[in-house]
VOFI-21589 format. One record per residue (C-alpha): x, y, z. Coordinates in steps of 0.001 Angstrom, whole numbers, plus 500000, padded with zeros to 6 digits. Layout:
BEGIN
XYZ/...
END
This chain:
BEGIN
528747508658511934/527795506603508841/529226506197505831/528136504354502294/531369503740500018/531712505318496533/531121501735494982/528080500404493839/524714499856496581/525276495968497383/522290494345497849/522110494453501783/521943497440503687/521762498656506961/518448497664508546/518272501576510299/517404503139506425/518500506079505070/515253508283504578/514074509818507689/509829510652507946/510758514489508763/513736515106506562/515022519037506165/517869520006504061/518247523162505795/520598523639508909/519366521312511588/516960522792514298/516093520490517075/513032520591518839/511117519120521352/508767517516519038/511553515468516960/511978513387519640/508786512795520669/507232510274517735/510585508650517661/510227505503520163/507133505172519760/507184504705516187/510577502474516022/508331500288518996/505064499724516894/507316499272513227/508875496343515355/505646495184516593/503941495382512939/506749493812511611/506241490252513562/502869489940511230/503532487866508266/501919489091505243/498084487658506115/498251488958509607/499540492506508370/496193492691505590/494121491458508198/495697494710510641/494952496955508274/491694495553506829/490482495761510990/492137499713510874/490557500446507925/486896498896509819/487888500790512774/488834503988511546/485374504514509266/483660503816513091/485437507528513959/483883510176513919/487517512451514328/491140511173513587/490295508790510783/492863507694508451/492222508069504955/491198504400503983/493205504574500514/496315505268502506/495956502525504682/495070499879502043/498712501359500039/501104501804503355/504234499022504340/504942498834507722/506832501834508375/504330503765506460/501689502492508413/503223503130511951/503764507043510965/500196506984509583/498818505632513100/501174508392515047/500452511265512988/496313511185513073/496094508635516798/499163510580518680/500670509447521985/499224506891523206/496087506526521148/498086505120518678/499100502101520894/495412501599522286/494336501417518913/497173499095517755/496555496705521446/493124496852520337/493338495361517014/496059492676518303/493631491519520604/490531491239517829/492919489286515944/493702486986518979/497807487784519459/498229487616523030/502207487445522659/502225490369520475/499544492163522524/501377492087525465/504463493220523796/502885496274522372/501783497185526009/505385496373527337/506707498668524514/503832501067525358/504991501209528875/508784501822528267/508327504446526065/505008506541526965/507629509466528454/509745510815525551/513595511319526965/513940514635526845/516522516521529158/514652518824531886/516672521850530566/516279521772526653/515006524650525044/514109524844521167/516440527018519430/515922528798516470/518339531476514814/518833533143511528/522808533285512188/523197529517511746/523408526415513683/523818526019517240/526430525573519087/525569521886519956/524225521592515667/527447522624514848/529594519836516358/527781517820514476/527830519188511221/531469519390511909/531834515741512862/530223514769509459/532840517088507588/535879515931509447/535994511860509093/538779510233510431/540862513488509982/540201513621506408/540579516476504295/537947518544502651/538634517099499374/538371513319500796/535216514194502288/534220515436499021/534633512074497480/532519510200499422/528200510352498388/526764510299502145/527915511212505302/525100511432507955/526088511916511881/523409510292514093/522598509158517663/521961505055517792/521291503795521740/524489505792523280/527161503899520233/529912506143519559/530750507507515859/533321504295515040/530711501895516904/528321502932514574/530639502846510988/531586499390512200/528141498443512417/527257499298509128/530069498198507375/529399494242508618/525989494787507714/527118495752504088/527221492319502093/530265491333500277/528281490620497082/528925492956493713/525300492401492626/523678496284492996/520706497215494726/518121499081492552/515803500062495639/516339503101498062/515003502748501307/512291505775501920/513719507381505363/517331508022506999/516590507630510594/519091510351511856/519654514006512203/518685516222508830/521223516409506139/523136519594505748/522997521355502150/526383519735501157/525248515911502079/522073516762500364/523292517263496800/526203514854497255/523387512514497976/521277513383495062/524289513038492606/524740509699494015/521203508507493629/520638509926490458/523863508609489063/523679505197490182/523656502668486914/520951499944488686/518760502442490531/515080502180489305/513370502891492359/513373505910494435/511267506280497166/511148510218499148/508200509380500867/507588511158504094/510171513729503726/510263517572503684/511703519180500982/512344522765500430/512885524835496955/516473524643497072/516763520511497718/513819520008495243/515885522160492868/518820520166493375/517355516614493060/515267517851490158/518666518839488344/519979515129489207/517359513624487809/517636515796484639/521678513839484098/521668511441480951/523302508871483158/519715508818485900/518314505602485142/515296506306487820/511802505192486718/509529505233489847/509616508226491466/507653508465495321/506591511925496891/504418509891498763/502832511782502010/505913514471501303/505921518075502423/507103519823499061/507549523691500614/508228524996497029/509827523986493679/507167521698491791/507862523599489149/511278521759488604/510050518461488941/507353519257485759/510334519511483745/511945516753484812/509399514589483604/510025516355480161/514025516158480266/513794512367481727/512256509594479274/513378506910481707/510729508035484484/507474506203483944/505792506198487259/505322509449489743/503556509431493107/502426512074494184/500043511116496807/499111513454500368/500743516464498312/498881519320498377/498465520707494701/497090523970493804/495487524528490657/498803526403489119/500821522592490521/498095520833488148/498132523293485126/502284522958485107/502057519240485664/499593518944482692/501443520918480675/504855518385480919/502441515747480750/501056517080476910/504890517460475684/505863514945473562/509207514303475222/507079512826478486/507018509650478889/505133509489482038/502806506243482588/501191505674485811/500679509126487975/499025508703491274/497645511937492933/495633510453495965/494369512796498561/495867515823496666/492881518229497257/492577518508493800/490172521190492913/486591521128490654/489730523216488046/492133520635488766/489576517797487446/488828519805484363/492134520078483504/493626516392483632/490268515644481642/492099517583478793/494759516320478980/493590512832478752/492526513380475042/495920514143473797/496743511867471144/500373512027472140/500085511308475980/501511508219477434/499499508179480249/498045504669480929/497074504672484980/495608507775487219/494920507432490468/492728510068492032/491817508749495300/490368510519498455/490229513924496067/486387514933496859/484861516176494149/480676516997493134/479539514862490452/479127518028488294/483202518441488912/483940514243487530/481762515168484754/484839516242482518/486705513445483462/483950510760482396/483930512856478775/486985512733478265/486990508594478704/484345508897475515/486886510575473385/488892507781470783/492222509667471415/492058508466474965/493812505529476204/493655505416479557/493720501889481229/493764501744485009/491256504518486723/491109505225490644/488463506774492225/488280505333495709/486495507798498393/485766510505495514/482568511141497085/480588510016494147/476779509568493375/474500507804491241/474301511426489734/478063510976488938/477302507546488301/474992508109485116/478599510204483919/480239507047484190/478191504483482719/477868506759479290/481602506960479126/481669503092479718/479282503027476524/482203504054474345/485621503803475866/487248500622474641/490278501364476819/489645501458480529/490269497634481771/491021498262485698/488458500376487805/488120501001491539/484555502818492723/485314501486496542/484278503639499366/481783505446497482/478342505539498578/476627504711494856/473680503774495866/470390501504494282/470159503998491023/474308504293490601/474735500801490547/471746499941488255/473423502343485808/476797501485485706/476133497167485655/473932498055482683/476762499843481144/479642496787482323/476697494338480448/477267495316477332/479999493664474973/481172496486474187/482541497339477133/486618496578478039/486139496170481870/488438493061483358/488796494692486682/486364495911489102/486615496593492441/483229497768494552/484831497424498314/482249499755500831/480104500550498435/476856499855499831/476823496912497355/473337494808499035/471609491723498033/468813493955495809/472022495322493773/473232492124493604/470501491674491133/472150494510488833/475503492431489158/474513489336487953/473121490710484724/476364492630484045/478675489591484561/476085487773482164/476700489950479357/480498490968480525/482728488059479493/485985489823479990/485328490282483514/488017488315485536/488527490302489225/485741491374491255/486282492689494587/483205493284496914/485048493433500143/482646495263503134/479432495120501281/476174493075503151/475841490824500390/474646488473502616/474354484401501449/471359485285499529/473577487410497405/476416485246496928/473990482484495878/473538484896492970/476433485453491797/477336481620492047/474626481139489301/476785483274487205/479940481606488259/478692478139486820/478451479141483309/481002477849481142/481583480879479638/482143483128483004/485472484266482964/485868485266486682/489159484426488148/489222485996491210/486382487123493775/487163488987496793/483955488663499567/485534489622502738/483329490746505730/479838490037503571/478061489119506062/478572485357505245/477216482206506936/477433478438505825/474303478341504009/476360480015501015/479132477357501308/476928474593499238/477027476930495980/480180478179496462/481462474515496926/479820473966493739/481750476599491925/485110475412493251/484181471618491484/482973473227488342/484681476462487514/487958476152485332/488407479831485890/488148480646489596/491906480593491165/491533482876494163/488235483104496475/488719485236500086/485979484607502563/487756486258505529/485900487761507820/482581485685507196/480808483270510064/481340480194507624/482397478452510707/483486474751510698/480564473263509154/480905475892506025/484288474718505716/483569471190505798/481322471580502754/483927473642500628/486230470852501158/484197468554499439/484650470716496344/488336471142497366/488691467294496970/487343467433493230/490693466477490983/489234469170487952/488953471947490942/491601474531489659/491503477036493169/494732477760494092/494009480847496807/491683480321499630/491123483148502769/489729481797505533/490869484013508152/488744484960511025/486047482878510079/484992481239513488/487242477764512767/487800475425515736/489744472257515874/486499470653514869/487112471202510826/491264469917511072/490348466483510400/488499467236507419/490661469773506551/493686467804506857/492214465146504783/491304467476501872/494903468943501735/496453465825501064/494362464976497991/494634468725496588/497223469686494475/496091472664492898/495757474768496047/498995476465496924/497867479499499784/495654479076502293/495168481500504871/493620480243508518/494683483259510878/492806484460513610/490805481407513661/490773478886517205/492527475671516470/493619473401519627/497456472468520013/495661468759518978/494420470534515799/497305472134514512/499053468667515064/496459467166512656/496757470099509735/500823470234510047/500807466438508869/498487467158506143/501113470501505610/504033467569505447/502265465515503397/503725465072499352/500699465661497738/499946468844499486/501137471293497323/500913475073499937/503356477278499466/501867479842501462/500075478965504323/498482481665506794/498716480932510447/500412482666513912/503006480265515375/503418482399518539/499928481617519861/500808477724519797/503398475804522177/506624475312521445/506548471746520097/503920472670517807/505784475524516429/508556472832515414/505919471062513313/
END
């Protein structure tokens, strides 16, 4: 049994959170099913949690490759590029169940050269491939209320240490749940030494409550909590299920002067009913500024209502993400109206993974043209879009002096599409500081296109081309570019381009020359050790202003740590460098963890997987 105290959220909680992925506010049910994702899932969190934050992009950046190769059971790639850890694990259960979920995982460990963690994974695979379910349970399911078995339970939670209704009243959560065979005081002792002494408040809900579902009362005792709760900004539902009644509850919460909430996450959430509610939230709430709405199914009523709140002058709403929504050719029309209402605050949409014909985007791109619109951050990753679509684009690019942040990736644009929309992003007139292209098809012919868009766009500083066959001849391009004094780029993302050494000269050249260019990623390229050694020599440059560098999985060996070592301690303006999955000796790693010590190296963040190397060299 687990109880949170009526005083503020300190700032360290439990590490089991309080969201669970299949959360029901109505009287608990068991089945079979609930217990079958459960190991499994708590096994491969724990396993995706030994990454560091290189190795966990590289995982998913390898899913994401993976998952494309499928022909069934492929993850949407937007979800994967968004999800933490634990989102990630339910994603790989709920579309690779059983087992396939662990292969896949193994797999990827392996391609990233983790033994340790491989064989973990298998270990963990091993011990819990048979979900522990007793030989005589049978799913219940009644009308007249819980079981008998539920309604222990419920009647543990409402009877805590022999306290009265009223007492029980007073507290904001109680939640009865089954943790390795620990009794009910086990367990409240747990949490209460994992609860930190210090008064400073926690502004951050944890997404799930591993546990049994919460009964009605806990439900809107924990809503009043939340919503009441001076520090919280950030509530996160994701993964739950939510009926009318608890979406009515929350939604009259979040409605109290005293709700401080701004980001609000229904990410991946199974609303049954009561959308409605949450429309006028928006309008009765001015401190709620972002809403995520992404993997819930919205019908073309959900999007009228929604635009509607979003019109009234009392919303407030900034950013509203509705990826992989099934948003309808109607839908699309209508959130193009609404985008040229003078009084909207809306300044980011996300519309990811919603498939749409390029006559159904055509409203949206008008409604970019329109002065009254002042939309700045656009999403329209996997949208199924054409060069048809594209021609849309580049007219409302003509005009808009707004839009400065927008993702195309995953769409197939093609030789035309991309000749339309660089000669668009070319002229000055156009706002454009952020552009990302990733699996687009993007080739060394439309490289061409590129180049003479970045020529006449000097506000361009990202560019992301992750996936694309660029190929060195293509990069050699865009170096050209990249020399210009007046090239503003400040970060270029070229992961798995098809890269050898023979671009490594130009880009070298860029590192010595460019005062702009503070993050390049190669990962994923065969720049091997003799590409490295020549972007060192531009690393060594004292006017060289790079401060990122991804080199993971490029085919290193120990051969390059010598140089590499000897360029680190002479840098001082690079502070992350990323070298995972690459094949440095134990001799190696000695050679680049003395350049790591030395006190002109300035890393902060340095990219590497101890667990591979022996023990002594971990200690370096």
């Amino acid at each position: 049994l687990v109880t949170l105290p009526t005083g503020p959220v300190h700032s360290t909680l439990p590490k089991n959170p309080l969201f669970h992925q299949n959360l029901s506010f109505q009287s608990c049910i068991r089945m079979a099913e609930d217990k079958l994702p459960a190991f499994s899932i708590d096994g491969l969190q724990w396993c995706l949690k030994e990454l560091d934050k290189e190795e966990f992009q590289t995982f998913k950046e390898l899913l994401k490759k993976k998952s494309s190769e499928l022909t069934k059971s492929s993850i949407p790639l937007v979800e994967v590029v968004n999800a933490d850890v634990e989102h990630l694990a339910f994603l790989l259960h709920e579309y690779y169940t059983g087992p396939h979920a662990w292969e896949m995982s193994i797999n990827i460990f392996e391609e990233m050269n983790l033994p340790t963690l491989s064989e973990k994974a298998k270990d963990e695979m091993k011990k819990h491939s048979v979900a522990e379910i007793p030989g005589d349970f049978e799913p219940i399911k009644t009308d007249q209320g819980p079981s008998k078995e539920e309604g222990s339970e419920i009647s543990q939670a409402m009877e805590i240490d022999g306290a009265t209704e009223a007492e029980t009243e007073k507290q904001e959560i109680s939640q009865a749940i089954e943790q390795g065979g620990a009794t009910a005081a086990e367990t409240k002792e747990q949490v209460r030494k994992s609860i930190s002494k210090d008064e400073e408040a926690w502004s951050v809900i944890p997404r799930r409550v591993w546990g049994k579902g919460l009964i009605d009362q806990q439900w809107e005792t924990f809503c009043r909590v939340l919503c009441n709760h001076r520090n919280l900004q950030h509530l996160d539902l994701g993964t739950s299920i939510l009926t009318e009644w608890a979406m009515k509850k929350l939604c009259a919460e979040l409605k109290s002067p005293t709700c401080t909430v701004q980001n609000l996450v229904f990410r991946d959430t199974q609303i049954m009913a009561g959308l409605q509610h949450l429309w006028l939230t928006l309008i009765s709430n001015h401190h709620i500024k972002c809403l995520n709405l992404g993997s819930t199914l919205l019908k073309d009523e959900d999007v009228k209502a929604a635009c509607e709140a979003l019109k009234h002058p009392n919303c407030f709403l900034e950013s509203l993400r509705l990826d992989l929504c099934a948003i309808s050719q109607a839908g699309y029309l209508m959130i193009s109206q609404v985008l040229t209402t003078r009084s909207i605050s809306l300044n980011y949409l996300g519309l990811a993974g919603n498939k749409v014909t390029d006559e159904g985007v055509k409203p949206l791109f008008e409604a970019l043209k329109a002065p009254q619109c002042t939309l700045q951050k656009l999403t329209l990753e996997s949208c199924s879009l054409t060069a048809v679509g594209c021609h849309a684009l580049a007219s409302a690019l003509d005009s808009n002096r707004s839009l400065t942040h927008l993702c195309l990736s995953s769409n197939h644009l093609g030789i035309e599409g991309m000749y339309m929309l660089c000669q668009s992003i070319r002229l000055p007139s156009c706002s454009l500081r952020r552009l990302i292209l990733n699996q687009c098809g993007v080739n060394v012919d439309t490289c061409d296109f590129l180049v003479i868009a970045m020529m006449g766009n000097t506000l361009l500083t990202h560019l992301s081309l992750n996936w694309n066959p660029l190929q060195d001849e293509g990069v050699n391009l865009l170096c050209k570019v990249m020399l210009k004094t007046w090239c503003q780029l400040q970060d270029l993302e070229l992961v798995g381009c098809h890269l050898t050494a023979a671009c490594c000269t130009n880009l070298s050249s860029v590192i010595t020359r460019s005062k702009h260019l503070k993050s390049l990623d190669l990962a994923s390229n065969a720049v091997g050790d003799s590409g490295v050694a020549v972007l060192c020599e531009g690393l060594k440059h004292e006017k060289g202003s790079l401060r990122r560098l991804g080199l993971q999985a490029c085919g290193l060996t120990s051969n390059c740590c010598e140089v590499l070592s000897s360029t680190l301690s002479c840098n001082q303006s690079l502070t992350s460098l990323n070298l995972v999955q690459n094949s440095f000796s134990p001799e190696g790693m000695v050679k680049l963890c003395s350049a790591f010590a030395h006190p002109l190296c300035s890393l902060q963040v340095i990219g590497l997987w101890k667990c591979q190397y022996p023990v002594q060299v971990q200690k370096l």
